[in-house]
C-alpha positions in Angstrom: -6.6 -17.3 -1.9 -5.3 -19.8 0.6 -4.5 -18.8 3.8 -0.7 -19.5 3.8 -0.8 -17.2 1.1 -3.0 -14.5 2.3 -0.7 -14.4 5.3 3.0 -14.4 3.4 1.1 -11.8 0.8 0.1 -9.7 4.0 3.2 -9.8 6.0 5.5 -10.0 3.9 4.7 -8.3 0.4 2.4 -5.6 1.7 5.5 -5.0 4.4 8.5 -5.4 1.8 9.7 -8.2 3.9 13.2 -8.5 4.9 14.4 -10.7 2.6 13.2 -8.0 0.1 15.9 -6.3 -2.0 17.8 -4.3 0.6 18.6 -0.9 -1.2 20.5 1.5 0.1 18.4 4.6 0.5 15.3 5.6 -0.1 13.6 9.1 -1.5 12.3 10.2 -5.2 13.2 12.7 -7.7 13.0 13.7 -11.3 15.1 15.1 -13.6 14.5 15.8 -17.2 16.1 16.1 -20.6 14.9 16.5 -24.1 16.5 14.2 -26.5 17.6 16.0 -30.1 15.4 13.4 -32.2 12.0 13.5 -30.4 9.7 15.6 -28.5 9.5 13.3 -25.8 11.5 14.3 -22.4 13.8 11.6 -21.2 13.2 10.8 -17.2 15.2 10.3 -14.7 13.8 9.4 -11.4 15.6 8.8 -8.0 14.0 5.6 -6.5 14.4 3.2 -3.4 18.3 4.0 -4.1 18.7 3.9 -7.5 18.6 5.8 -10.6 16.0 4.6 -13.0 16.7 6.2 -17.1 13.1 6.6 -18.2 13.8 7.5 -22.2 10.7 8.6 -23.4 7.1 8.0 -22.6 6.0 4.9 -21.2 3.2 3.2 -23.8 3.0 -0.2 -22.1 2.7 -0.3 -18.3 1.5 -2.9 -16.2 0.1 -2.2 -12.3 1.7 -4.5 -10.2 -1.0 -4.1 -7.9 -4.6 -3.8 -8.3 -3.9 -0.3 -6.0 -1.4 0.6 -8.7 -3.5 -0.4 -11.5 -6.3 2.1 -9.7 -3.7 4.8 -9.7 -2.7 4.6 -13.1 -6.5 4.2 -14.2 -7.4 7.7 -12.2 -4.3 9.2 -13.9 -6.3 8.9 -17.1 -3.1 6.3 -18.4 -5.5 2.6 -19.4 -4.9 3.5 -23.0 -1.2 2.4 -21.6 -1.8 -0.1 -19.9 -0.7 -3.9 -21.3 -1.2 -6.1 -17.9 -2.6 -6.2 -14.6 -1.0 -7.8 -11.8 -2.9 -9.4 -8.6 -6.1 -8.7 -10.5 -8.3 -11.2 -8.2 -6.7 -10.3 -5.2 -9.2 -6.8 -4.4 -11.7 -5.6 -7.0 -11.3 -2.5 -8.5 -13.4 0.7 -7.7 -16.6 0.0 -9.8 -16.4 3.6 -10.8 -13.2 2.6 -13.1 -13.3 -0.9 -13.3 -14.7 -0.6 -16.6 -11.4 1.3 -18.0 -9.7 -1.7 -17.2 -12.2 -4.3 -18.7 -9.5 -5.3 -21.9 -6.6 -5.4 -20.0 -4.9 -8.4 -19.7 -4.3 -10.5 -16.2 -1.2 -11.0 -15.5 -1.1 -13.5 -12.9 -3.5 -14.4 -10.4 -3.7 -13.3 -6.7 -0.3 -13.3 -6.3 2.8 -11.6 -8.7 3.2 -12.8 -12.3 6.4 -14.2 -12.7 9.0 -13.4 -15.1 7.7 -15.2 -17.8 4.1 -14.1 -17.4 5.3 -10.7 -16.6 7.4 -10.2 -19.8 5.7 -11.6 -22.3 3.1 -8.9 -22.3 6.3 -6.4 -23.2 6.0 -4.1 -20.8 8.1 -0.7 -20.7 7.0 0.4 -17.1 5.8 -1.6 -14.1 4.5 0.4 -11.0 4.5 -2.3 -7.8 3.7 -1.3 -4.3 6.8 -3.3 -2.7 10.4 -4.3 -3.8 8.7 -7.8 -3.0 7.2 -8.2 -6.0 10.8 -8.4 -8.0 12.0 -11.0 -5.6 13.9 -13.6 -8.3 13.7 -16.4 -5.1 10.3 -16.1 -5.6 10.2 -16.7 -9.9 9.6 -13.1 -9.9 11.3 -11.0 -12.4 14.1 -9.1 -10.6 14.6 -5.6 -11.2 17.8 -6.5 -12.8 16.2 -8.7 -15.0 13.8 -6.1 -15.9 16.5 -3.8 -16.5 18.1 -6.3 -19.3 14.6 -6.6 -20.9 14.7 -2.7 -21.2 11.9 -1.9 -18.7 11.7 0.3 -16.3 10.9 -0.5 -12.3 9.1 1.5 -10.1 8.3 1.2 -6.6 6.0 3.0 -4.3 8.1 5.2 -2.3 6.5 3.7 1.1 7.7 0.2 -0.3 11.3 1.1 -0.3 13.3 -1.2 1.6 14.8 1.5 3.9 11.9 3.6 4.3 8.6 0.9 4.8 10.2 2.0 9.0 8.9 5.1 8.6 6.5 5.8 5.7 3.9 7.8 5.7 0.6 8.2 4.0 1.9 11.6 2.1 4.6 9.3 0.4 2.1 8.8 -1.6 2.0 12.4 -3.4 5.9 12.0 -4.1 4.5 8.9 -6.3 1.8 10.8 -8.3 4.4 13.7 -8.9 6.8 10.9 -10.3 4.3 9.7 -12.3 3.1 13.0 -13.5 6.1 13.5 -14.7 6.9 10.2 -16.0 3.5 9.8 -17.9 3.1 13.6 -19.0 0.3 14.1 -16.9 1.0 16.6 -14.1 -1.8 18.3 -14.0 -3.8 15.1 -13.4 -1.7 14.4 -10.7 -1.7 17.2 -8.9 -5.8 17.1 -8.9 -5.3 13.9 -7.1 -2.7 15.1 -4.8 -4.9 18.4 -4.2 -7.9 16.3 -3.6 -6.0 13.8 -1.1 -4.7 16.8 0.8 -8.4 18.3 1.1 -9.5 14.8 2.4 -6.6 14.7 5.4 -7.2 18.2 6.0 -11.0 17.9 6.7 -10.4 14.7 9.2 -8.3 16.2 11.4 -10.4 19.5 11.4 -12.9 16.9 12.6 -11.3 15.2 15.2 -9.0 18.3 16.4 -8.8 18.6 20.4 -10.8 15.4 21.0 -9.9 12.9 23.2 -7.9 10.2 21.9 -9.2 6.2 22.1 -6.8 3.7 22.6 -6.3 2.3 19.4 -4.1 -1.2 18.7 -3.5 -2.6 15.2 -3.4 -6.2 14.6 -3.1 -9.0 11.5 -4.7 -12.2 12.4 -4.7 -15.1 10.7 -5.7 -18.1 12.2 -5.1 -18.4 15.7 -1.8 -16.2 15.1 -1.5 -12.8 16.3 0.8 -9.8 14.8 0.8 -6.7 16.0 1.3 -3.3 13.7 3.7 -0.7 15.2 4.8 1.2 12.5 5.7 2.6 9.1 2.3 3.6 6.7 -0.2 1.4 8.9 1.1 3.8 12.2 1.0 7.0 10.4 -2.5 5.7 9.0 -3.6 5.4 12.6 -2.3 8.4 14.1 -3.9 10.6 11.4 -7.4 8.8 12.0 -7.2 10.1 15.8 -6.1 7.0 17.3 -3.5 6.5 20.2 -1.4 4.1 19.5 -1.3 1.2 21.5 1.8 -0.2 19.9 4.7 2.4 18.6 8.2 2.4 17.1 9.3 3.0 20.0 8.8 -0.4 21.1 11.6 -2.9 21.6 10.0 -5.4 19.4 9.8 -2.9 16.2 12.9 -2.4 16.5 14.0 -3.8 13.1 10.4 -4.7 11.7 7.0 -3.3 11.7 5.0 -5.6 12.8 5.9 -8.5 15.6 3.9 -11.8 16.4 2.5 -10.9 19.9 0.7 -13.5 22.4 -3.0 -13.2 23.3 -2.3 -12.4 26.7 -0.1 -9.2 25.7 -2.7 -8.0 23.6 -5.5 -8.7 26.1 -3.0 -7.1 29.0 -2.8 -3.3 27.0 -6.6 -4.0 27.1 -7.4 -1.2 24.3 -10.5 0.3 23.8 -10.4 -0.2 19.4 -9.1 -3.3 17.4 -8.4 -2.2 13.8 -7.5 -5.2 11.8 -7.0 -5.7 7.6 -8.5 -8.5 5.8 -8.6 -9.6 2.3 -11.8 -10.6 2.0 -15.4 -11.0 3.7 -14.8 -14.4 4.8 -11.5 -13.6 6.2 -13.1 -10.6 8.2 -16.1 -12.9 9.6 -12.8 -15.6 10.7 -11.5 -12.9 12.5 -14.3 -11.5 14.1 -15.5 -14.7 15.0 -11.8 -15.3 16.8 -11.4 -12.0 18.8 -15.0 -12.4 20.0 -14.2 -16.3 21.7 -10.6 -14.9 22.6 -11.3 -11.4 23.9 -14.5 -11.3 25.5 -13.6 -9.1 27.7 -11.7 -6.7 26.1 -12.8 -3.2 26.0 -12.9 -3.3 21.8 -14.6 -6.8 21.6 -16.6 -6.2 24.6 -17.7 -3.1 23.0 -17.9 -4.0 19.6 -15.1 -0.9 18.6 -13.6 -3.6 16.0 -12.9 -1.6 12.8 -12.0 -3.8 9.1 -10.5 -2.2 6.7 -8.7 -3.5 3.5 -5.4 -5.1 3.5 -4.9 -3.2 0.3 -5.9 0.0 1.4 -2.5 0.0 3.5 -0.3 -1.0 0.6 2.3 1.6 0.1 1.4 4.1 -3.2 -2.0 3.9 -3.1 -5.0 6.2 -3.0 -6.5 4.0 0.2 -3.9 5.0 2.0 -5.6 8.2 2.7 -9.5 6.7 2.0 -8.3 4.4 5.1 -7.4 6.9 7.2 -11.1 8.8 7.0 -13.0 5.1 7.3 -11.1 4.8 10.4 -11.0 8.4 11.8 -14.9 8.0 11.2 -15.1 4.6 13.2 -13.4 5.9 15.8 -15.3 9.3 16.2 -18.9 8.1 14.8 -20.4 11.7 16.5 -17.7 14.0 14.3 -19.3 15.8 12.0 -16.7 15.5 8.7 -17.0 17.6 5.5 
């Protein structure tokens, strides 16, 4: 992956970017019906704004997202599965990666467009941003889609009008969708029940401690960008952290993240530095450049610099809440977690 595209993938697919599709409202619901001439229940799901008609059982699905594909993998759904999107840009858990071992690529590190997208016939696509159905981009447009007869879903933290204000438990209104959708409920609510348990026991571990300053940043190059809301805040404020940067802040006023200046970040002088990357040598870059441009910084100075997974903070995704326990634990390395 280059690094213009690591950084427009980053900043602007992982946050829905403003030149996304701007929907109207955001939020998730399900209604069902059984048709007269099959056992299958026809779905309908409120999504990002819109209504999507889900006839009958979805049989070829493609993860937009190698965090979608994971999802659909742990809902037990790869006999379903006819693509998968972004494959080289994150590995998937080595635990399921086999499941997925004869599904086809779709793509490379970045989304398939239309043409590679439809002509593996999907019914279903699950994407973690409305950024991946960009048309200006040769994506396939969730109009498009809807003329090829397939159905468009988005992670409900990758709405347009919610990525301002998402939160990890987002997630779970995703896996009831998809229980639904798919037939596999119970499945889903395992996951949702075991997700719970997992925030649950980090903030029994971290209850009445003090709070580190904590500030978020995406570097790339010599370019700062500082992370003040939506998922990646809520991510942070459930690990334990205080948040250096907020929503409250002028500059996140109309986006969550804001290009800052070394000297403003070195001024809040915070005691953590949690940054995403997409890969090792991306992490080592970074490292290497808050170490020559921080040195004195409480977080460089004390080596409190915490990496996690750009991917992890995708919206709909199980590392949304993996991320927030990697972090909580970083932050509190003398907790004692279950």
């Amino acid at each position: 992956m280059t690094s213009r595209t690591r950084t427009t993938r980053v900043l602007a697919a992982v946050t829905v970017g403003m030149g996304a599709l701007a929907l109207s409202a955001c939020g998730s619901g399900v209604t069902t019906a059984t048709g007269p001439a099959s056992s299958e229940q026809a779905i309908t799901i409120e999504n990002c704004g819109r209504t999507i008609e889900i006839p009958a059982t979805p049989t070829a699905v493609v993860g937009m997202h190698p965090s979608q594909t994971e999802l659909l993998l742990r809902l037990g759904l790869a006999d379903s599965l006819v693509g998968q999107a972004q494959a080289t840009a994150q590995e998937l858990p080595a635990d399921i990666a086999e499941f997925a071992g004869d599904v086809p690529v779709v793509g490379g590190d970045t989304p398939p467009s239309r043409e590679e997208l439809l002509a593996v016939e999907p019914d279903f696509v699950y994407s973690p941003t409305t950024y991946e159905f960009t048309a200006e981009q040769g994506f396939a447009s969730i109009e498009q889609l809807d003329e090829a007869g397939v159905a468009a879903y988005t992670a409900t933290g990758g709405c347009f009008d919610r990525r301002m204000e998402g939160t990890v438990t987002d997630l779970f209104t995703d896996l009831e969708n998809l229980g639904a959708i798919f037939q596999v409920s119970d499945e889903a609510d395992a996951l949702i029940e075991s997700a719970e348990a997992e925030l649950d026991s980090v903030a029994a571990a971290i209850e009445g401690r003090d709070r580190p300053r904590v500030a978020q940043v995406f570097v790339e190059g010599t370019t700062l960008t500082a992370i003040g809301a939506g998922i990646e805040f809520d991510i942070l404020q459930r690990a334990g952290a205080d948040n250096v940067f907020s929503p409250k802040d002028p500059m996140f006023a109309d986006f969550f993240a804001a290009e800052i200046t070394p000297e403003s970040l070195a001024a809040e002088a915070p005691d953590v530095l949690v940054f995403a990357v997409s890969d090792p040598a991306h992490e080592a870059a970074v490292r290497d450049h808050l170490a020559k441009t921080f040195p004195e910084m409480p977080a460089v100075r004390d080596d409190r610099l915490i990496a996690v997974s750009s991917t992890d903070m995708f919206p709909g995704t199980l590392g949304n809440v993996s991320v927030v326990r990697q972090i909580a634990e970083a932050l509190y390395p003398d907790a004692v977690f279950d």
